[in-house]
C-alpha positions in Angstrom: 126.4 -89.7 -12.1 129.9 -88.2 -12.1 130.7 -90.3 -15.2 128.4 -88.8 -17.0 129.2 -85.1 -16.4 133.0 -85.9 -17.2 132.0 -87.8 -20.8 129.7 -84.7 -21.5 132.8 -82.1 -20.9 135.6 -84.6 -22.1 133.4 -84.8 -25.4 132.4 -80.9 -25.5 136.3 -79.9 -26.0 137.0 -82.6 -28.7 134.0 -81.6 -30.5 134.8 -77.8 -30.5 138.4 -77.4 -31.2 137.9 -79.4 -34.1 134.7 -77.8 -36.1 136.8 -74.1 -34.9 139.5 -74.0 -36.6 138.1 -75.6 -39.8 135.4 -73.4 -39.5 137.1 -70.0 -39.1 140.4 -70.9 -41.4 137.5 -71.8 -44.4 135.2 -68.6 -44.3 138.1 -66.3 -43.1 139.9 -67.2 -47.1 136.8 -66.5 -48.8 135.0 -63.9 -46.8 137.7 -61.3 -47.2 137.9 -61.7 -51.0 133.9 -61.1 -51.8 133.5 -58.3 -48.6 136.6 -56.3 -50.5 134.8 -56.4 -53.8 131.6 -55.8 -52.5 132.2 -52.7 -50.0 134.0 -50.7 -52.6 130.9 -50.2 -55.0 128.6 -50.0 -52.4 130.3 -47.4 -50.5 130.8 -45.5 -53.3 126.7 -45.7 -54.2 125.7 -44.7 -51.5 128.4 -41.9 -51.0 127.1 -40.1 -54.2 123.6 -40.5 -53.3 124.3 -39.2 -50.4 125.6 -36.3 -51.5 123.7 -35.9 -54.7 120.4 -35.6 -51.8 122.1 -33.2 -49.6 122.1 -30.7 -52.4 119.0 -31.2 -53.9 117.2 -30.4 -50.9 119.2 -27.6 -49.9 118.7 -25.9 -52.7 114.8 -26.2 -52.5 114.6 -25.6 -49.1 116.2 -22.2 -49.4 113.8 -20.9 -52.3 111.3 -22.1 -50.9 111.7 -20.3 -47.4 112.2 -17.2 -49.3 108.6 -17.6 -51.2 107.0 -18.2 -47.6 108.7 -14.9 -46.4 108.4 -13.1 -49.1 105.0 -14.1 -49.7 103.0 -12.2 -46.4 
């Protein structure tokens, strides 16, 4: 029984250190390239959206509170 612990832990290690760093050195090259190219446009979408609905409906809503006031 203790041989069998030690093969499982001896083999765990050898197993591990070598599928990290091949994993993490390949996706770290490429992951960085399409994120950057990516999160520009996106951001920038979703920034003028943003902003182009913030003014729409702050501009109807303060009309249209008027109207209701104005109204009785």
């Amino acid at each position: 029984m203790s041989s069998m612990p030690n093969k499982n832990i001896a083999h765990k290690p050898e197993a591990s250190t070598e599928i990290q760093p091949a994993g993490m050195v390949a996706p770290s090259k490429k992951a960085p390239k399409k994120a950057c190219r990516g999160r520009p446009p996106k951001k920038s979408i979703l920034h003028k959206n943003a902003t182009a609905e913030s003014s729409g409906p702050r501009i109807e809503s303060t009309p249209a509170s008027s109207n209701t006031f104005a109204a009785p």
